[in-house]
BAKOLLUM-960190 format. One line per 10 residues: number of its first residue (from 1); their letters; for each residue x, y, z of C-alpha. Coordinates in pm, 1 decimal, decimal comma, m for minus. Example, Ala and Ser with C-alpha at 12.3 -4.5 7.8 and 13.67 -1.06 7.14 Angstrom:
BEGIN
1> AS> 1230,0 m450,0 780,0; 1367,0 m106,0 714,0 $
***
This chain:
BEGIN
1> XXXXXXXXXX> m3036,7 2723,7 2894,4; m3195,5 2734,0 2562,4; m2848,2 2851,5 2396,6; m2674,2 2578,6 2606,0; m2889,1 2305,0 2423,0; m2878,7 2449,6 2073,3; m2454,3 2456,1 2156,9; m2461,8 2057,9 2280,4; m2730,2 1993,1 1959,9; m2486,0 2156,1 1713,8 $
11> XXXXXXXXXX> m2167,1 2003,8 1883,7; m2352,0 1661,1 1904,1; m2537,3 1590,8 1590,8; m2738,8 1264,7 1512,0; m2471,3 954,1 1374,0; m2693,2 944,4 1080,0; m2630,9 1315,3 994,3; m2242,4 1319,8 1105,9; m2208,8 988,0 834,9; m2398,2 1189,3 613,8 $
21> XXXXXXXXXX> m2200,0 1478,8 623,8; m1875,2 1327,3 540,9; m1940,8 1255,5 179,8; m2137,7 1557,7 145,5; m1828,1 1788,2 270,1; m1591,8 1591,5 56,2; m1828,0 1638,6 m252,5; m1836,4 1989,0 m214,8; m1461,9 2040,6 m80,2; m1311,6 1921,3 m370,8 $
31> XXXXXXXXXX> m1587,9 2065,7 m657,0; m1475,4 2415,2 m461,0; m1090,1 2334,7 m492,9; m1125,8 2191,6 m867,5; m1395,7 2397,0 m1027,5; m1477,6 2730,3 m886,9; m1224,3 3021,0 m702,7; m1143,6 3083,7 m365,9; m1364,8 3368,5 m353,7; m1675,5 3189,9 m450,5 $
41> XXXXXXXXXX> m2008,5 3183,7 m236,5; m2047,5 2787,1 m230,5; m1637,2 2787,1 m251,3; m1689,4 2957,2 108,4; m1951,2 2722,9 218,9; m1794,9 2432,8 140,5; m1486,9 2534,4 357,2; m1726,8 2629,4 687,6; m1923,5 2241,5 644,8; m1584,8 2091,0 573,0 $
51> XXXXXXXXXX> m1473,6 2279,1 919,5; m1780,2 2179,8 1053,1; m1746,0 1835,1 985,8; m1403,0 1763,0 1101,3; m1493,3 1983,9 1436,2; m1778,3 1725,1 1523,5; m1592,8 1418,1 1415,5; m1316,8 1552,5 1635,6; m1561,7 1561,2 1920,9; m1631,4 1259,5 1893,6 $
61> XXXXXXXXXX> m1348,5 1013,4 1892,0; m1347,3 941,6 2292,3; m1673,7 810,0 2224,6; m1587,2 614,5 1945,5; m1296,4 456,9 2094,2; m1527,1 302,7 2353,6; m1758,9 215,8 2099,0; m1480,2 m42,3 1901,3; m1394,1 m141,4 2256,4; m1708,4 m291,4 2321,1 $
71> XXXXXXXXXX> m1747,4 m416,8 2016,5; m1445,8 m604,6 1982,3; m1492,2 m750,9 2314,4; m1856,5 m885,6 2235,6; m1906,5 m947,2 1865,0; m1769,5 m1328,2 1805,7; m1650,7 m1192,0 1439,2; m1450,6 m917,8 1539,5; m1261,0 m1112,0 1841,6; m1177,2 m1375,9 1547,0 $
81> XXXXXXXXXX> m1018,2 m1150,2 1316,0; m840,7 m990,9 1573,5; m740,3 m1318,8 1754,7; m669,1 m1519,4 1428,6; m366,7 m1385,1 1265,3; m348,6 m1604,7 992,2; m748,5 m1541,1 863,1; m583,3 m1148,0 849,3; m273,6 m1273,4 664,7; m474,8 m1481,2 396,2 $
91> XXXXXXXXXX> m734,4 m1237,0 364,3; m457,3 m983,9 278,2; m281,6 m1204,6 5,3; m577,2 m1277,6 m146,5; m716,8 m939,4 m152,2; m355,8 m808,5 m287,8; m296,2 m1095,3 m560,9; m703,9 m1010,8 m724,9; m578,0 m650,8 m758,7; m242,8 m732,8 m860,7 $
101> XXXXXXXXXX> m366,9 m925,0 m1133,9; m672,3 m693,0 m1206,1; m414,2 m414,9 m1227,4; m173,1 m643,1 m1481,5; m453,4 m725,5 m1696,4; m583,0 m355,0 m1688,0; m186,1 m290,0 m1794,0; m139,9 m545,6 m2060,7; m419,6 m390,1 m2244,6; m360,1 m83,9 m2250,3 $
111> XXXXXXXXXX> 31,6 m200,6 m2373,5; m134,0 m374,1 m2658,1; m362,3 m101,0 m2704,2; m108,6 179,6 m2732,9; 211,5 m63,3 m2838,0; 380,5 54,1 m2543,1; 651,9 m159,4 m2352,5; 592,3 161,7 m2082,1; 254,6 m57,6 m1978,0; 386,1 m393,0 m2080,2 $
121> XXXXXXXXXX> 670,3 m326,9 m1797,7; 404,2 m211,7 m1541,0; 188,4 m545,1 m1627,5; 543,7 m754,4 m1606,1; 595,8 m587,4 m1237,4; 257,9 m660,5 m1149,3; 196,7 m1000,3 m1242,2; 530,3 m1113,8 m1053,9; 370,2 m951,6 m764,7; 76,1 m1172,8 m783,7 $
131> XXXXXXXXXX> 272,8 m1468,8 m855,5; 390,4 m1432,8 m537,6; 119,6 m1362,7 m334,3; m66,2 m1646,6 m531,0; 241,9 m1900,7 m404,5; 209,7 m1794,0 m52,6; m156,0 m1786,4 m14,3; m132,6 m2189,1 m82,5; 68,1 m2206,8 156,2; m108,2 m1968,1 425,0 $
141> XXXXXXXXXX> m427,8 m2155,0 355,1; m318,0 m2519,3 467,2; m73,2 m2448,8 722,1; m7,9 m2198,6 1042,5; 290,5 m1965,4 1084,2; 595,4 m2180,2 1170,1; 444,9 m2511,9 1122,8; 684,0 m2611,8 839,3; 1012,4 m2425,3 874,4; 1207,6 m2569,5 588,8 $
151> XXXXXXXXXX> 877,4 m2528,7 350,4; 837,6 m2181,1 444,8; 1197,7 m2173,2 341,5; 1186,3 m2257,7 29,3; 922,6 m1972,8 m74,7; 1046,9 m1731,2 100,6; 1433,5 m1801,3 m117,3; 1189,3 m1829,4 m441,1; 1012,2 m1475,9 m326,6; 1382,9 m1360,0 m342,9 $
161> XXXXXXXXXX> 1462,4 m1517,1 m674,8; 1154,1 m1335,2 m782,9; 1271,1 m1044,0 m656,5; 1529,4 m1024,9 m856,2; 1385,6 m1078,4 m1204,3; 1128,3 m845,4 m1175,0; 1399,9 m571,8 m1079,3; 1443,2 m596,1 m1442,9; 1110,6 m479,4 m1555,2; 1143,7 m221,7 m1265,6 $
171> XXXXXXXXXX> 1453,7 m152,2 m1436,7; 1280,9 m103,1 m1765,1; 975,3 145,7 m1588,9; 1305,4 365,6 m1470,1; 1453,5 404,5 m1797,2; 1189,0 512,9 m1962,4; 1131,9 793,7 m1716,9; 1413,6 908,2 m1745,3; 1542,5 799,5 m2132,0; 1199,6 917,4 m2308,6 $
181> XXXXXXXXXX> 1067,4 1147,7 m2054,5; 762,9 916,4 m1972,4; 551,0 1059,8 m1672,6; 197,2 1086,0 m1583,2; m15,2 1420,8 m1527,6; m323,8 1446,5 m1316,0; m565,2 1690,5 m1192,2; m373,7 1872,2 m821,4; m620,0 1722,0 m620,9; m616,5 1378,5 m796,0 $
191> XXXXXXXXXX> m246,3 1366,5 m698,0; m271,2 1546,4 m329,5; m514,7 1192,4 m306,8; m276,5 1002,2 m423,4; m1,6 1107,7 m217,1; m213,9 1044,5 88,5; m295,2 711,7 m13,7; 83,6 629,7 m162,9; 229,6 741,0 175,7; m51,7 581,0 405,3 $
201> XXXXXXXXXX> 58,5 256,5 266,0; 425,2 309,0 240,2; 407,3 373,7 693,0; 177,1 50,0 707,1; 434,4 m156,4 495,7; 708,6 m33,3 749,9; 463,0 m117,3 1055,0; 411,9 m469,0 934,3; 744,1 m540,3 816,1; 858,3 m514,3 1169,2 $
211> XXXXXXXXXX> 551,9 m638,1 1308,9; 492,1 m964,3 1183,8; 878,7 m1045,6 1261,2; 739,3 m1195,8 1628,0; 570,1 m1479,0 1427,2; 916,8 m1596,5 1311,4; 765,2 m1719,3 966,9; 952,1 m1663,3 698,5; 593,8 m1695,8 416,2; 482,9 m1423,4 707,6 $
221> XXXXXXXXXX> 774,5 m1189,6 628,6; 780,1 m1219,9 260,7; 408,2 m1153,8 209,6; 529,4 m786,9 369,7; 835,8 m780,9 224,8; 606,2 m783,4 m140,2; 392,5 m506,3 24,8; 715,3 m285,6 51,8; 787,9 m401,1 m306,6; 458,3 m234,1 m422,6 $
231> XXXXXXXXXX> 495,5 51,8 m178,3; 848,1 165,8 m321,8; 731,7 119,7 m671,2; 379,6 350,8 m624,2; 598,7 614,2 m440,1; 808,7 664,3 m763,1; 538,0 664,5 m932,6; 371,8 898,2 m693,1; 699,7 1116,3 m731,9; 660,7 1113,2 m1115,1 $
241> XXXXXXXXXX> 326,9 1257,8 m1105,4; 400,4 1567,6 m832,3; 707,8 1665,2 m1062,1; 513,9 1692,3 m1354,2; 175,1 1772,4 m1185,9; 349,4 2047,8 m968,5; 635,0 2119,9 m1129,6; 552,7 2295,2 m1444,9; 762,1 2542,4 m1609,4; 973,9 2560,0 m1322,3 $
251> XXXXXXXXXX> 1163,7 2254,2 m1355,9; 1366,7 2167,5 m1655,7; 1333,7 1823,3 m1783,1; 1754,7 1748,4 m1742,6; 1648,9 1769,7 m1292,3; 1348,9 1600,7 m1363,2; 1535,6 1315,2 m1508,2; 1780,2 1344,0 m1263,3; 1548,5 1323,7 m993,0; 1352,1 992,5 m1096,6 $
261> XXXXXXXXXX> 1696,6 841,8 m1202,4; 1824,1 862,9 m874,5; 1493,2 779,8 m708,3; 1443,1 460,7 m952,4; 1810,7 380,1 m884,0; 1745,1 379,7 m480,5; 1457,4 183,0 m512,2; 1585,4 m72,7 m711,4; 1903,1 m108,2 m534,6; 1639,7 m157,0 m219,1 $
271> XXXXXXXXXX> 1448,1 m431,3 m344,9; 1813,4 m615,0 m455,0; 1884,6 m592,4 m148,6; 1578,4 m745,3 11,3; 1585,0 m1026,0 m266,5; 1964,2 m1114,4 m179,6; 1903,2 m1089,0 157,0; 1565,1 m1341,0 139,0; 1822,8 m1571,4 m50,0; 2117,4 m1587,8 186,4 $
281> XXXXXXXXXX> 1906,7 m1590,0 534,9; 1691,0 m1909,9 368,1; 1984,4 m2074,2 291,0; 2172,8 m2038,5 591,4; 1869,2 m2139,1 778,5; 1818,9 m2452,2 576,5; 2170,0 m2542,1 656,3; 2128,9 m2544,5 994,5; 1773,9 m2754,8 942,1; 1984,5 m2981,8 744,1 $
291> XXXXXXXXX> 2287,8 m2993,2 1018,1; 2022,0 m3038,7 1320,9; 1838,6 m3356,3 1188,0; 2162,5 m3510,3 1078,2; 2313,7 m3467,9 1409,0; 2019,0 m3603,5 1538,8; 2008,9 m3873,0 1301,2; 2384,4 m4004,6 1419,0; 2299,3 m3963,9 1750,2 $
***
């Protein structure tokens, strides 16, 4: 009985300890990975709590699910950022255009820092983003999804137009990958986290590209169709970093170059496509706006 309680106590820790233990077991997880062998003592230790960690969060999830359950269904907040669809879409743009334009600024200094056009190009890329969101959150913020079909219209052709110009400064980022060899380098793990992240948001761009279709509102669809912008752009990035990170002295620089040429060149040809696409399915629909209130009008 005794060992069936010390099994349940072990299997069942305290919240506060289980919360506890995640950023311990990271901590330790990736000081182990980064800093000492696989052999080590605390190397070893840091691998069991890690195990240990996961095994009891595992454990846990059924009861967890219940517990966002019930809390969606009685906490007023929670049922209004789940019912309210446009307080999630303008809390998105505006979260997205301050780091956008944190992330340009941060990139125009270091291109006036370092004279680079490298960072000036990344800063160009970045500040169109925000432009963007910044001209759909003013729209977001006075009006519901659908509530203005021609206005929505007309931002979602000048997110296209937008598209395409900053294609060139995406352009520019390509070529000098692949014309001067210019790649980052990080630490294995710093680029394993990366990847996770990179990837994590690449899936939820896809998910909410096809999601927020239902809503039929076209500022709805170009505030994800930006998201995917960013998402392409941070996976070749991302793949810049794992070639040179992980690559080494096994790769020559001639398949490097290759490899982010091609990559660049799919990515770009991707977002060209989504910016002609924006253009022609605006204007098509504003033709047929135009065509239904003058048919109306004569009748």
């Amino acid at each position: 009985m005794r060992w069936n309680k010390l099994f349940k106590a072990l299997l069942f820790p305290p919240m506060a300890l289980m919360v506890l233990l995640l950023p311990v077991a990271t901590f330790f997880l990736v000081y182990s990975m980064a800093c000492l062998g696989s052999q080590s003592t605390i190397a070893i230790a840091s691998y069991v709590v890690a195990a240990y960690t996961l095994t009891v969060w595992c454990v846990r999830i059924p009861n967890l699910i219940r517990w966002f359950k019930a809390f969606k269904a009685e906490n007023k907040y929670a049922r209004r950022w789940l019912d309210d669809d446009r307080l999630r879409m303008n809390v998105s743009l505006y979260g997205s255009m301050i780091w956008n334009c944190a992330y340009a600024v941060f990139q125009l200094w270091l291109g006036v820092y370092h004279g680079s056009f490298w960072f000036y190009s990344m800063a160009g890329y970045y500040i169109s983003l925000g432009v963007m969101r910044f001209f759909l959150v003013r729209y977001t913020r006075r009006h519901k999804a659908g509530e203005d079909l021609r206005a929505e219209l007309i931002r979602y052709r000048a997110c296209g137009w937008v598209f395409l110009t900053m294609n060139l400064a995406l352009s520019l980022m390509v070529f000098f990958m692949v014309y001067w060899n210019r790649t980052f380098h990080h630490h294995e793990i710093t680029t394993i986290m990366m990847a996770a992240y990179t990837f994590f948001a690449f899936t939820i761009a896809i998910v909410n590209m096809v999601k927020y279709r239902k809503y039929n509102s076209p500022v709805y669809s170009a505030s994800k169709a930006i998201n995917m912008a960013a998402a392409c752009v941070s996976m070749l990035t991302l793949e810049s970093t794992m070639l040179t990170t992980f690559g080494g002295e096994g790769m020559d620089v001639l398949t490097r170059k290759i490899m982010l040429g091609a990559s660049g060149g799919v990515i770009s040809a991707v977002i060209v496509a989504m910016a002609v696409y924006m253009i022609v399915q605006s204007n098509k629909k504003m033709k047929s706006i135009k065509s239904e209130v003058k048919s109306n009008g004569e009748q």
